[in-house]
Wavefront OBJ file of the C-alpha trace (Angstrom):
o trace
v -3.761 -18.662 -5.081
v -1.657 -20.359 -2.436
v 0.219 -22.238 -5.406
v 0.750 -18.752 -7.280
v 2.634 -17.026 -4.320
v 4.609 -19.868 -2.856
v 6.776 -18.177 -5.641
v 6.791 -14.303 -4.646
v 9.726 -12.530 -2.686
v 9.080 -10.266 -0.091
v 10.124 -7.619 -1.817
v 7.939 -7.550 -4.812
v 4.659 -9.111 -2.921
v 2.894 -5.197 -2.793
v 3.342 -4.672 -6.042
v 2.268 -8.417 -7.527
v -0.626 -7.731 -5.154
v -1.407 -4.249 -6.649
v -1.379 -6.517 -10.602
v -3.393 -9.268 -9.162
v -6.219 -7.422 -7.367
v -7.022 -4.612 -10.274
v -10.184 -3.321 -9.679
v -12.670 -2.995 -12.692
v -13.496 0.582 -11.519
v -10.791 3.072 -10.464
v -11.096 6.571 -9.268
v -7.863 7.865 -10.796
v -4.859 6.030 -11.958
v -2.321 4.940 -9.404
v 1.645 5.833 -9.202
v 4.542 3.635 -9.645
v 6.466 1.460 -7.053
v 10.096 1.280 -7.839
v 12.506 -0.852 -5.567
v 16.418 -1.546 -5.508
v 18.489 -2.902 -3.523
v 18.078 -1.890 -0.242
v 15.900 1.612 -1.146
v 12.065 1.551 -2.379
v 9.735 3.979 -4.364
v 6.610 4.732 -3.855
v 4.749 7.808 -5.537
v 0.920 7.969 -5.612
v -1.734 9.449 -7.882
v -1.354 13.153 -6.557
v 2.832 12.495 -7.681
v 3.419 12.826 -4.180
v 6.875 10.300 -3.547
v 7.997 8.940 -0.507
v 11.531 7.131 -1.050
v 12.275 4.200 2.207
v 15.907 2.895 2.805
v 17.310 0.586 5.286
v 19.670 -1.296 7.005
v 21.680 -3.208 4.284
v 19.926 -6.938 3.273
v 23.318 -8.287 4.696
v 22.468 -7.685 8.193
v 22.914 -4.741 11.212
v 19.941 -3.355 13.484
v 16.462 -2.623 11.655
v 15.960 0.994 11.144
v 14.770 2.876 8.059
v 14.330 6.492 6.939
v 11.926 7.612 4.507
v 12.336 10.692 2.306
v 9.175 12.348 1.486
v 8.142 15.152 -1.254
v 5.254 16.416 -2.877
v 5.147 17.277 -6.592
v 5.129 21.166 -8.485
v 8.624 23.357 -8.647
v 10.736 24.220 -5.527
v 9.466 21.921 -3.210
v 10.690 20.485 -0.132
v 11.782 17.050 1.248
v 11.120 15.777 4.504
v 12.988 12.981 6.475
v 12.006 10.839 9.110
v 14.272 8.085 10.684
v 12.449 4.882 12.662
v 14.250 2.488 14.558
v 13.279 -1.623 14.595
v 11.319 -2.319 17.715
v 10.872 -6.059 17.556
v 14.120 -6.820 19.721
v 14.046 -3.445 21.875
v 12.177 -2.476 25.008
v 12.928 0.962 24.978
v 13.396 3.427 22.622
v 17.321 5.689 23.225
v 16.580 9.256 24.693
v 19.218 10.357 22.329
v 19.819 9.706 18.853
v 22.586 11.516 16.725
v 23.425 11.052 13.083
v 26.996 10.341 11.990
v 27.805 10.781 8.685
v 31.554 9.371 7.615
v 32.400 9.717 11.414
v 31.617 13.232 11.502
v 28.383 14.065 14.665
v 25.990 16.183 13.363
v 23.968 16.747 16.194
v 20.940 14.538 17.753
v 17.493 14.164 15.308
v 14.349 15.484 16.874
v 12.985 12.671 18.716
v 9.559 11.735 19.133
v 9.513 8.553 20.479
v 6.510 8.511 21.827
v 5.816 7.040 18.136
v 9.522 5.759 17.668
v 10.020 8.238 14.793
v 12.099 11.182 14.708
v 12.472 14.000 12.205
v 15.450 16.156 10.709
v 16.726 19.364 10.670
v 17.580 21.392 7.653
v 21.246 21.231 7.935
v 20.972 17.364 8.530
v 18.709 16.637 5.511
v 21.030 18.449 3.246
v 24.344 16.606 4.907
v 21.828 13.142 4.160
v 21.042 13.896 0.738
v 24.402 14.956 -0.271
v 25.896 11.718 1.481
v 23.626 9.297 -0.691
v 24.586 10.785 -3.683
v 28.011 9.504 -3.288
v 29.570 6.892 -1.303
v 29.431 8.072 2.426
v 28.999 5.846 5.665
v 25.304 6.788 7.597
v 25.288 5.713 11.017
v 22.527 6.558 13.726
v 23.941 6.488 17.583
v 22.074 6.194 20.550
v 22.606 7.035 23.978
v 25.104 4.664 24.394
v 28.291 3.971 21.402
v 27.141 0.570 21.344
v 23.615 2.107 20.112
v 24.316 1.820 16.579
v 21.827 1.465 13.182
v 23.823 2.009 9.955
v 21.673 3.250 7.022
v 22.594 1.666 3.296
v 23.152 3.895 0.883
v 22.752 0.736 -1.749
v 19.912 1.811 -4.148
v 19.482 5.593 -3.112
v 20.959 6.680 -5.794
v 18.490 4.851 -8.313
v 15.226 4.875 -6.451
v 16.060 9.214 -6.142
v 17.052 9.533 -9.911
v 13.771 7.900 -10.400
v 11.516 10.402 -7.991
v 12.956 13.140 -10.064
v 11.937 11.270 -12.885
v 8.253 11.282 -12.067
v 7.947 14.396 -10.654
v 9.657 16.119 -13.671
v 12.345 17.444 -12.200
v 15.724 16.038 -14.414
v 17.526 18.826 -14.934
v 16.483 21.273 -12.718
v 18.553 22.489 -9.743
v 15.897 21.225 -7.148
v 16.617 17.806 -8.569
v 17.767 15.311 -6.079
v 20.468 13.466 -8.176
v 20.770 14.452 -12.099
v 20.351 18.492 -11.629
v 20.849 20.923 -14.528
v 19.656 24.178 -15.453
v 16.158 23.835 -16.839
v 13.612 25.940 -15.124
v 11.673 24.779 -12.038
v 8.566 26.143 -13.628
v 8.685 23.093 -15.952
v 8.230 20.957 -13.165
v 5.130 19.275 -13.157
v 2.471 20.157 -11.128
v 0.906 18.252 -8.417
v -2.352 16.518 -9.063
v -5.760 16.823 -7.057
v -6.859 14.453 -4.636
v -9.983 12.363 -6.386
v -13.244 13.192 -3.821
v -14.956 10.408 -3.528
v -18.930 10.029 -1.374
v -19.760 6.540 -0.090
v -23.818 6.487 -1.051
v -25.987 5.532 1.115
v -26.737 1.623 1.297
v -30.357 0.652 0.805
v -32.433 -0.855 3.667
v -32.775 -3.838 3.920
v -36.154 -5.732 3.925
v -37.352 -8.527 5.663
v -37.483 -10.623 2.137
v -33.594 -10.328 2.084
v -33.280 -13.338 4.695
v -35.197 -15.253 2.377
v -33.327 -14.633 -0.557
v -29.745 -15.015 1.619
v -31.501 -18.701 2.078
v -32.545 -19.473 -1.139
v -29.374 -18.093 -2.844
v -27.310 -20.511 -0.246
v -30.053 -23.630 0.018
v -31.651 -23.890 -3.282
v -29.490 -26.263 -5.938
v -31.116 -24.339 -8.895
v -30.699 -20.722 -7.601
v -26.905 -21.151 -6.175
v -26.013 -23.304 -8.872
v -27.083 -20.475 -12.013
v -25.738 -17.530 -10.002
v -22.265 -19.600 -9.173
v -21.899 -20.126 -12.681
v -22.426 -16.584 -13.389
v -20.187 -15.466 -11.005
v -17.560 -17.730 -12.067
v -18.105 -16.639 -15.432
v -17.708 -13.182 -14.936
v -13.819 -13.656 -13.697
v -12.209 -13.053 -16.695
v -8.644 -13.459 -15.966
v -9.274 -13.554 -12.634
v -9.157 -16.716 -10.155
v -11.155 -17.910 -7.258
v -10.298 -20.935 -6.640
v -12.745 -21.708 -3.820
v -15.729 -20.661 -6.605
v -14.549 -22.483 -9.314
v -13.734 -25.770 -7.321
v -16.723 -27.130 -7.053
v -16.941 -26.201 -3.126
v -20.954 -25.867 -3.607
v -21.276 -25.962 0.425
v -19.244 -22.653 0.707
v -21.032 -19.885 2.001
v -22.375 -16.827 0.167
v -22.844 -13.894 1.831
v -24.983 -11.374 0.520
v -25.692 -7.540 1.646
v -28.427 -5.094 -0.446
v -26.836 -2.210 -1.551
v -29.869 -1.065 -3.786
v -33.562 -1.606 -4.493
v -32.455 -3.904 -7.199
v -28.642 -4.286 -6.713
v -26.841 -6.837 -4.017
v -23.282 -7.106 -3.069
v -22.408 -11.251 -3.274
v -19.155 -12.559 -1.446
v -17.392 -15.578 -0.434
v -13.708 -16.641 0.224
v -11.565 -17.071 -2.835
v -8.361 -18.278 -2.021
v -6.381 -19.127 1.557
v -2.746 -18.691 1.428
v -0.621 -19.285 4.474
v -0.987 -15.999 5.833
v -3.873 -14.523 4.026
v -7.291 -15.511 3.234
v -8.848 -13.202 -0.165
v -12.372 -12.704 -0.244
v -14.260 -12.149 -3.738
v -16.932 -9.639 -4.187
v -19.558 -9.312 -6.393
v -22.413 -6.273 -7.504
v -25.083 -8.553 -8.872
v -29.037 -8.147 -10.116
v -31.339 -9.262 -7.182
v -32.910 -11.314 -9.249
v -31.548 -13.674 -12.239
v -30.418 -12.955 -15.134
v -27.992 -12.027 -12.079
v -25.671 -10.228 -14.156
v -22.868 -10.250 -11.743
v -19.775 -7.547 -12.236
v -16.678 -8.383 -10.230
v -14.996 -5.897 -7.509
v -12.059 -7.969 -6.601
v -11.193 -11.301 -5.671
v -8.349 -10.336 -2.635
v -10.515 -8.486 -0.180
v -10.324 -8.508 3.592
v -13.885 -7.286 4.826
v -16.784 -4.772 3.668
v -18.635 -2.428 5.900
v -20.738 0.748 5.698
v -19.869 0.569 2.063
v -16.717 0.255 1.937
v -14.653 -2.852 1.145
v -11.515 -3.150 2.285
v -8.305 -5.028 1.751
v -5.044 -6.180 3.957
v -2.733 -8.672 3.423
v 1.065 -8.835 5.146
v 3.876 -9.837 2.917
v 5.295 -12.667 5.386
v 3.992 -14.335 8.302
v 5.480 -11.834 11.015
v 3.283 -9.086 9.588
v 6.212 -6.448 9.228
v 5.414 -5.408 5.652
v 1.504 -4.984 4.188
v -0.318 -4.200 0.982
v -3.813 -2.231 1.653
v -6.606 -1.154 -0.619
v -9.674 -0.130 -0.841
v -13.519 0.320 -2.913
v -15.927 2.703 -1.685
v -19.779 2.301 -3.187
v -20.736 5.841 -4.905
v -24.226 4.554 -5.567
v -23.628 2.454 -9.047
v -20.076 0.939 -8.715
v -17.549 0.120 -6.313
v -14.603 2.475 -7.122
v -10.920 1.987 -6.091
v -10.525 4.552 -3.085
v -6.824 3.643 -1.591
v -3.765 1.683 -2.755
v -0.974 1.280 -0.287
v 2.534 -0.680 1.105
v 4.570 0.115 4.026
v 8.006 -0.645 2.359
v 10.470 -3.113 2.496
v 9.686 -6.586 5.069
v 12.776 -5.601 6.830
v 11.799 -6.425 10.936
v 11.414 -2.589 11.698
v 7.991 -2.846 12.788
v 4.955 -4.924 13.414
v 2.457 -3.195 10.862
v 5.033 -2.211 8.488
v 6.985 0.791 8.841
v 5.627 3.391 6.673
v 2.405 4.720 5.286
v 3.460 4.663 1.419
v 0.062 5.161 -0.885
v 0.284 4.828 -4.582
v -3.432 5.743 -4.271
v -5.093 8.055 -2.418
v -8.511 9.947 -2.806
v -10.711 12.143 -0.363
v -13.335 9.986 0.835
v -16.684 11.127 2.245
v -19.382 9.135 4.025
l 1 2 3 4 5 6 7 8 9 10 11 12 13 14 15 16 17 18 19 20 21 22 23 24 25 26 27 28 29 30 31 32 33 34 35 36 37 38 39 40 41 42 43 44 45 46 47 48 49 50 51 52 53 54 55 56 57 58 59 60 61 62 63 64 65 66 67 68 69 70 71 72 73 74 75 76 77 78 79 80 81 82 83 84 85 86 87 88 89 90 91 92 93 94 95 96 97 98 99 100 101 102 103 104 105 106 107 108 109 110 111 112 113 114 115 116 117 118 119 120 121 122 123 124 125 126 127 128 129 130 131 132 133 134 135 136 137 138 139 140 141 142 143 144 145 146 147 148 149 150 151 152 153 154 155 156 157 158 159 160 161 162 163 164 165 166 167 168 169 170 171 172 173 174 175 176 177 178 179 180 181 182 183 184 185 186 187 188 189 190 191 192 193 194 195 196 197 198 199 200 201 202 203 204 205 206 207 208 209 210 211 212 213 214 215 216 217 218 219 220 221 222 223 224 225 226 227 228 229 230 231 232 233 234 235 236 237 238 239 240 241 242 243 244 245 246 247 248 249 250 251 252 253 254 255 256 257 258 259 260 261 262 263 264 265 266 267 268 269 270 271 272 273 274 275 276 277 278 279 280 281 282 283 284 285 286 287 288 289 290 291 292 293 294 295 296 297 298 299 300 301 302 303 304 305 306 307 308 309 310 311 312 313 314 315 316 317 318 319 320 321 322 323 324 325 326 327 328 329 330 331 332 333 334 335 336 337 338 339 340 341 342 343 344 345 346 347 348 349 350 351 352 353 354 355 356 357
């Protein structure tokens, strides 16, 4: 694994994470990422879109808005603006946006979360500017306060949100508008409900079968090779190495069903976990969740791994148990790895379900 993404950019680690980890069971099928230049894509399973640009690659002050729309006819976008934090003590009191030199009044501040939103007459004056060629500067309090947003990419990532959302052609499209009717806009999808089951409890015996799975040469040995044989195209390299002192770990999640794990792969940054659903007793039957989780709890396994060591840009998903599989539950990024914020700056989900436990 380590080998494999010495190799990845920034950029495009989200989405080679989102090929890599694919889930055997999914509760509905995901959106599309879409990145270029200095604008990104992402649209999840409900065809909600939420389009991210920033400061250009070349350099000036982090910042990035994100443009944000849900899917059916006449529907509205939202924009937020969030400065880069890493250098800055203090958020300004004051931010105005500038387009092409011209003030159009201060953004509605919240910087209690270092976000702030738009107004209507602003969004429209935005939109309109990245259509074309225009110059979109953010000042603060001071003139030396100054984030510039690129307008590099808008113009592709936006034709494509009107692309998924079916809106070419339609006056509510953002770029390639026409005269076809809004009511052929497609219609936005329902969120997937999904109810973690129960897990069963667990017995005194499963100690001794935690031992025996990790102690015994004959039991570890024939359900190692059945794990590693249930892989596919799938890697662990850990597993398949030959490691036979690394741990197992095993929960019950039935009467007769048990959840196996152990590490996987170690990159410099990230550690992936494997998980299996497995027979508690041999033939073991194993059936493979992922191999690039973070942790499992309460059902739920989860995933979280940053694109670069200074953990400004992540890739998150997740499997809930519904009683006979692990399904996929949530699939997100938080845009480009650009230094605007530890954690990444957005919340931008190409899946997303309803989840009840």
């Amino acid at each position: 694994m380590t080998r494999r993404l010495s190799w990845i950019s920034h950029v495009g680690f989200a989405v080679y994470l989102s090929l890599l980890l694919v889930p055997f069971a999914r509760a509905a099928e995901a959106g599309i990422t879409f990145t270029h230049n200095d604008w990104v894509l992402v649209c999840d399973n409900t065809r909600t879109c939420r389009a991210a640009g920033y400061q250009s690659e070349e350099g000036g002050e982090p910042m990035s808005v994100l443009l944000t729309r849900e899917a059916g006819p006449a529907t509205s976008v939202r924009a937020d603006v969030v400065l880069g934090d890493y250098e800055r003590e203090d958020s300004p009191e004051l931010l105005s946006m500038h387009i092409d030199g011209k003030n159009l009044g201060a953004v509605n501040s919240q910087w209690s979360e270092v976000t702030g939103s738009f107004t209507r007459s602003q969004l429209d004056a935005l939109l309109r500017a990245l259509r074309g060629v225009s110059t979109i500067v953010f000042h603060g309090d001071v003139p030396t306060d100054r984030w510039e947003l690129s307008g590099v990419g808008a113009t592709a990532v936006l034709l494509k949100m009107d692309e998924f959302q079916g809106r070419l052609d339609t006056p509510g499209a953002l770029i390639q508008r026409g005269t076809r009717s809004e009511a052929t806009v497609l219609p936005a999808l329902p969120m997937p409900v999904l109810r973690v089951a129960p897990q069963a409890i667990k017995r005194p015996q499963d100690l001794s079968l935690v031992d025996s799975l990790v102690d015994s040469l004959v039991d570890s040995r024939k359900l190692r090779e059945a794990l590693i044989s249930s892989l596919g195209d799938e890697e662990c390299d850990d597993l398949s190495s030959g490691e036979s002192g690394r741990q197992l770990d095993v929960e019950r999640l039935t009467d007769t069903k048990m959840l196996i794990s152990t590490r996987c792969w170690m990159g410099a940054y990230n550690v992936g976990l494997g998980y299996w659903v497995v027979n508690e007793d041999a033939p073991f039957e194993p059936v493979l969740v992922t191999t690039g989780a973070s942790h499992y709890g309460d059902g739920v396994i989860q995933a979280a791994h940053k694109s670069r060591g200074i953990g400004d840009c992540w890739w998150t998903a997740s499997w809930i148990w519904d009683g006979e599989a692990f399904v996929y539950a949530t699939e997100a990024q938080t845009g480009l790895c650009r230094l605007v914020q530890a954690g990444g700056a957005w919340d931008m989900p190409t899946l997303v379900s309803e989840v009840i436990q």
